[in-house]
N, C-alpha and C positions, 0 to 999 in steps of 0.2 A: 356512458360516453367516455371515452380515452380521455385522458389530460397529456399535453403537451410537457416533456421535460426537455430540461436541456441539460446535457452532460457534456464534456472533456474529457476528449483522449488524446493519448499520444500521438502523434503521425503515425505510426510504424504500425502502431493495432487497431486504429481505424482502418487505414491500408489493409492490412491484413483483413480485417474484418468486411470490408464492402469488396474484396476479393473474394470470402467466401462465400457470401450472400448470391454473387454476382455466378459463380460459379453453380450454386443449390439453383440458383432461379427465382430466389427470393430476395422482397426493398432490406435494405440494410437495416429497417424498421423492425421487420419482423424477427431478423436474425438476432437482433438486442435482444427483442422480449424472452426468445424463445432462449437465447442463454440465460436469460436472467430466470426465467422459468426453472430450467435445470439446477442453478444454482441455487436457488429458495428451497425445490424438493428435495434435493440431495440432502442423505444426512447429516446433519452438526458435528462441524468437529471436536471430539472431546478436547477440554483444555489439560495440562498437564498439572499436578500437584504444584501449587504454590505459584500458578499463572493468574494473571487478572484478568485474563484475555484482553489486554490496552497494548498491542505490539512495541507499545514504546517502553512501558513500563515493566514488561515481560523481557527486556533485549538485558538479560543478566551480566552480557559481557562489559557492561558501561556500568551495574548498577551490584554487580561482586567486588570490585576494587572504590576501596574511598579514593585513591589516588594521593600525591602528595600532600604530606603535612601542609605544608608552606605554600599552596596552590593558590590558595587566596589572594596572599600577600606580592607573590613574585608569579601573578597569571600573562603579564607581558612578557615572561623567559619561557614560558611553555608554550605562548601563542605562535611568539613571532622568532624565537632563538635568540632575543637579548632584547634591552629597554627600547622603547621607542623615545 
């Protein structure tokens, strides 16, 4: 027997999505499953040399710069453009 989940989405890709449903002829139920279906089959993407596949921990452009020396000390000039 099915189990009930409940997900969040955006407006715009629900929208989108109970448009296509609505269009194939199918509940908006089934058009989930059956993407989530394709998604599961399809193959894995390989990850790249030196990825942890954690998209946060992978986003190299935040995690190749230490950033200022003195970031610590003076984080209200870099937040806000002077002391609060």
């Amino acid at each position: 027997m099915p189990h009930r989940t409940t997900i969040v989405l955006p407006p715009g890709l629900k929208q989108e999505a109970m448009e296509r449903a609505r269009s194939e002829g199918i509940s908006f139920s089934d058009l989930v499953r059956r993407s989530l279906k394709k998604e599961l089959t399809a193959k894995p993407k390989k990850k790249k040399p030196g990825q942890t596949g954690d998209p946060f921990f992978d986003d190299h452009t935040v995690y190749d710069d230490d950033g200022p020396e003195d970031l610590a000390a003076n984080h209200d000039e870099y937040l806000y453009g002077g002391k609060q």
